[in-house]
VEXDOSE-983410 format. One record per residue (C-alpha): x, y, z. Coordinates in steps of 0.2 Angstrom, whole numbers, padded with zeros to 4 digits, always signed. Layout:
# VEXDOSE-983410
XYZ...
END
This chain:
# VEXDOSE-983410
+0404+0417+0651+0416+0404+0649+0411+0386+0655+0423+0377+0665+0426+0358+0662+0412+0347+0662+0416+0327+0668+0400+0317+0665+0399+0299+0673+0392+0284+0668+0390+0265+0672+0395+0259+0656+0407+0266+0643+0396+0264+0627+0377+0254+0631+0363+0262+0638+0354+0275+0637+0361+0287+0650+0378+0285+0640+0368+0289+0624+0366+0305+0632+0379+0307+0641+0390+0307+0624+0379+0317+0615+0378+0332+0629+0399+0328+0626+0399+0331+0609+0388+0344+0611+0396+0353+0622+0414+0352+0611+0406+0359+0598+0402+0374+0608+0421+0374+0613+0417+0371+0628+0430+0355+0636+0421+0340+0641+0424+0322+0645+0416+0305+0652+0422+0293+0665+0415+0275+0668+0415+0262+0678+0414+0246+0666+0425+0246+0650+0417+0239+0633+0431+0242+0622+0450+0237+0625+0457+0253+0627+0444+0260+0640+0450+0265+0657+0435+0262+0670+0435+0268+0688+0427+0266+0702+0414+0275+0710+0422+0279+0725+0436+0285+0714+0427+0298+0704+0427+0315+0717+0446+0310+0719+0448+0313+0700+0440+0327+0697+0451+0341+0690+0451+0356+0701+0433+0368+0696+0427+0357+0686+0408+0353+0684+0403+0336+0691+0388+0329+0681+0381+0313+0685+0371+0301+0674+0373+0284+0685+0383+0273+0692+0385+0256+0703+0386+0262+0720+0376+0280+0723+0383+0283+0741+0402+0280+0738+0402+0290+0722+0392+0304+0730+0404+0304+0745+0419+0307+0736+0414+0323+0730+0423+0338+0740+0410+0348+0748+0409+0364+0739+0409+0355+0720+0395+0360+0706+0385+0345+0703+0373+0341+0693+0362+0324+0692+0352+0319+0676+0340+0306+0684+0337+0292+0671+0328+0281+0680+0325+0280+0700+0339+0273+0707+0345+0288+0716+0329+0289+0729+0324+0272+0732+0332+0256+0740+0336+0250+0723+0323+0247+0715+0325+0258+0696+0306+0260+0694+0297+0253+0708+0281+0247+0699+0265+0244+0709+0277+0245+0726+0265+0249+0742+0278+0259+0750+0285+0273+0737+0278+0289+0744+0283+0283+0763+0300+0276+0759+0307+0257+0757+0299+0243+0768+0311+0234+0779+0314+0220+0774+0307+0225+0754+0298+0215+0747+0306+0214+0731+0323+0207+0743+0332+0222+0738+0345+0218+0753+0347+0234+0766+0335+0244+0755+0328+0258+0767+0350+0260+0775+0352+0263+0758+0340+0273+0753+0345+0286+0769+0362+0285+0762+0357+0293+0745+0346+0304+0752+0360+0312+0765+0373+0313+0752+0360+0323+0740+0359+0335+0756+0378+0338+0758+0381+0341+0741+0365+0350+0737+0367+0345+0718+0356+0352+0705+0343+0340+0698+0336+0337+0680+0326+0324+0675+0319+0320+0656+0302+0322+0660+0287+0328+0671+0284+0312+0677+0300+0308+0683+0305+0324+0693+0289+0322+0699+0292+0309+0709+0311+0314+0713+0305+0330+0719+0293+0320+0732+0308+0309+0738+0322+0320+0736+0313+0335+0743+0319+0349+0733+0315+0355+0715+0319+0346+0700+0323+0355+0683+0315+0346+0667+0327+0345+0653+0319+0333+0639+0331+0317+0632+0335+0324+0613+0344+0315+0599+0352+0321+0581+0337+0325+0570+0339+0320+0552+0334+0334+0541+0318+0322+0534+0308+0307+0535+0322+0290+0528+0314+0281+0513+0302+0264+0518+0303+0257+0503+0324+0262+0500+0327+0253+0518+0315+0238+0514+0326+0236+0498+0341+0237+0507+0334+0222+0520+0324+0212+0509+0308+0216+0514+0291+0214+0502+0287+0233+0501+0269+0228+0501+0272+0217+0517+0267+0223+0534+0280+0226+0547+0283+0228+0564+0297+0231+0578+0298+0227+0595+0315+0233+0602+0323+0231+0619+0340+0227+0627+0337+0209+0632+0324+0207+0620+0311+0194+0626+0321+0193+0642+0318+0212+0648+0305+0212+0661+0302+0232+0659+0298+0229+0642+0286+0215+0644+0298+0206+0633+0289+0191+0639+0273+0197+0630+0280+0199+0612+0278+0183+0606+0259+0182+0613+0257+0200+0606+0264+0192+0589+0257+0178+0588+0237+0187+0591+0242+0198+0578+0248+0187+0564+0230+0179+0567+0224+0192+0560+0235+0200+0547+0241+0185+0538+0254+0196+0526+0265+0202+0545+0282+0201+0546+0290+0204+0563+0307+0210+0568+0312+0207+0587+0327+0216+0591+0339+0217+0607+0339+0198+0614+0355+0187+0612+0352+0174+0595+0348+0177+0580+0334+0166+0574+0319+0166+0560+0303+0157+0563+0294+0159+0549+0288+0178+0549+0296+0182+0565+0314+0188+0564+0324+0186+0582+0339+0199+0579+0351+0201+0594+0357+0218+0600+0361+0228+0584+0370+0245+0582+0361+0261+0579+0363+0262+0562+0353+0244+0559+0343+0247+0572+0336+0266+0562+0337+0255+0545+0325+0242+0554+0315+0256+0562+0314+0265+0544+0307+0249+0535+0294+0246+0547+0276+0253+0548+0273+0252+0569+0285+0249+0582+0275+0241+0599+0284+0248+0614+0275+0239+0628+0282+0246+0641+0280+0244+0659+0290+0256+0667+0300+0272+0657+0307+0288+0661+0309+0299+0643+0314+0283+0630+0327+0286+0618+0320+0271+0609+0304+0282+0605+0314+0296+0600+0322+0288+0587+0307+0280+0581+0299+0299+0579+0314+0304+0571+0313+0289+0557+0294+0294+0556+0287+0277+0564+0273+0279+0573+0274+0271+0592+0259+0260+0601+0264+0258+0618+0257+0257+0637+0254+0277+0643+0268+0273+0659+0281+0285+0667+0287+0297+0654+0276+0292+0638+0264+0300+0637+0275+0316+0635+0282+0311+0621+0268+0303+0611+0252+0313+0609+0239+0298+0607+0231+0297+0592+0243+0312+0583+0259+0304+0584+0257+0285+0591+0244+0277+0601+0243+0275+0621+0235+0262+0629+0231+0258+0647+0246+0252+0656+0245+0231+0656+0232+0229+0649+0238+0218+0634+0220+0214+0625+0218+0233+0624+0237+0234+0617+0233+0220+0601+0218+0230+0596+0226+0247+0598+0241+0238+0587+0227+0230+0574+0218+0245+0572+0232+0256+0566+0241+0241+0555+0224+0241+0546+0226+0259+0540+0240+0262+0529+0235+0281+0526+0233+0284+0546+0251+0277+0550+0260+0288+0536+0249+0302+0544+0255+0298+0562+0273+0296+0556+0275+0311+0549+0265+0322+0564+0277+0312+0576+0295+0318+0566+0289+0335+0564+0283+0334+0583+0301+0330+0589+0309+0338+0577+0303+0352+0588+0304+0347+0603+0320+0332+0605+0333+0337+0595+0350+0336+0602+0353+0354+0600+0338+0358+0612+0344+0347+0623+0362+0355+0624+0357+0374+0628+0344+0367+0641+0361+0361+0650+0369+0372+0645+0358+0387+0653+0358+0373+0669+0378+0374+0669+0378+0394+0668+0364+0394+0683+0351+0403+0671
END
């Protein structure tokens, strides 16, 4: 059975990571011949054409697929779709059944609906939240969601079932050389190295981006030989043995992931990170806070470690006890690339939507 178009849309045209997968479902999905195209509504390169959401059921061609990543403005987009179009919706955060919040950590009112006023002065927050949910009922879209966690929680707000399609990425066909990567940086190969990475770096609140430095600083206490990498924030800046980098591409950011021993993901809300996907794929083993989505992609003490969400002392010694045992992270890095390498990959990922387009 032949696939009609498929239009995905995003936000942005080329950052974040419902774009990431966005184009890689794209590139996917032309490689199985099968025509398919992205529209946005904010333009990063010259030449980009952006629309607005309230433009994007206008433009669809005729029969086409409608797959939805994210956007601006849920209820204008959703109400210019023609009653009657396939649509899907790939929930990347939770945007889509709350009054704006994307993860609405420690919030009172989740499993009743928004508080009015909310407390987090999202302006309008439970209108908006009946807006969303009256348009998902119109169009009766089919759902996906990355991960257990999140469908979970889409199902309970959304009120009907949510399919579970795993974020996946190119998988190379092995682990990337430390010691080549470190050469190719300037790194000691005896040193000790680790990566935080965030969009925002220090500034990105769901990260804890305000912890790295504390998080450092304790750990350089201890390991005098540490060399730290913090990538994502806007200057680039040495103090000592902590390396400020502002955002990089994917290409630095895999060689920086391929020279270090740990990256610390202290996360405090996540849905399926791409970020630990491409760690498992370079074979660096992940410490990080067991939120949202993590736990289903690391296995604790196999692949990475998982600690108790905030609790930051537990997170240093988790971080400590690994960075003390060469042999257990090259162990950890290697079960965590062969354990995505069966379950992430992009290819996996493609026929899981695939089979969604085809109603299977």
């Amino acid at each position: 059975m032949q696939l009609p178009p498929v239009i995905h849309h995003t936000g942005l045209e080329m950052s974040g990571g419902a774009t990431r997968v966005a184009r890689l479902l794209i590139a996917g999905l032309k490689r199985q011949r099968i025509e398919s195209s992205l529209s946005f509504e904010l333009s990063e390169r010259a030449d980009g054409t952006a629309i607005a959401p309230e433009e994007f059921g206008r433009r669809l061609p005729e029969g086409a697929l409608a797959h939805i990543h994210c956007t601006g403005d849920w209820p204008a987009l959703l109400s210019s779709i023609p009653d009657g179009t396939r649509t899907f919706i790939t929930l990347h955060d939770c945007e889509l059944f709350t009054g704006g919040c994307p993860y609405p950590l420690d919030c009172p009112n989740l499993d009743r609906g928004c508080a009015d006023p909310c407390p987090r002065n999202f302006p309008g927050s439970e209108a908006l939240r009946k807006a969303k949910l009256a348009e998902v009922i119109r169009l009766n879209p089919v759902l996906t969601a990355p991960s257990r966690w999140l469908a979970r929680l889409a199902k309970l707000h959304l009120l009907r079932s949510v399919r579970i399609i795993p974020n996946g990425i190119p998988w190379p066909p092995s682990v990337r050389s430390k010691n080549a990567a470190r050469k190719q940086l300037g790194i000691n190969p005896a040193a000790r190295v680790i990566l935080f990475a965030a969009h925002g770096g220090m500034n990105a609140a769901y990260k804890s981006g305000d912890a790295w430095q504390d998080i450092w600083q304790r750990l350089k206490a201890k390991l005098p030989d540490l060399l730290c990498f913090a990538v994502g924030g806007d200057r680039e800046e040495r103090k000592d043995d902590l390396v400020l980098w502002p955002y990089v591409d994917r290409n630095k950011l895999s060689q920086l992931m391929a020279a270090a021993d740990v990256l610390l993901y202290p996360t405090k809300a996540d849905n399926h990170s791409l970020v630990i996907l491409e760690a498992m794929s370079l074979g660096l083993p992940v410490v990080a806070y067991s939120v949202g989505g993590v736990p289903e992609q690391i296995v604790d003490r196999a692949t990475g470690l998982l600690v108790r969400p905030g609790d930051r002392n537990a997170f240093v010694q988790a971080a400590l006890w690994l960075l003390s045992r060469r042999p257990v992270i090259r162990q950890m890095g290697q079960e965590a690339f062969q354990s995505g390498r069966k379950r992430f990959t992009m290819d996996r990922m493609v026929s899981g939507y695939m089979r969604l387009y085809r109603g299977q």
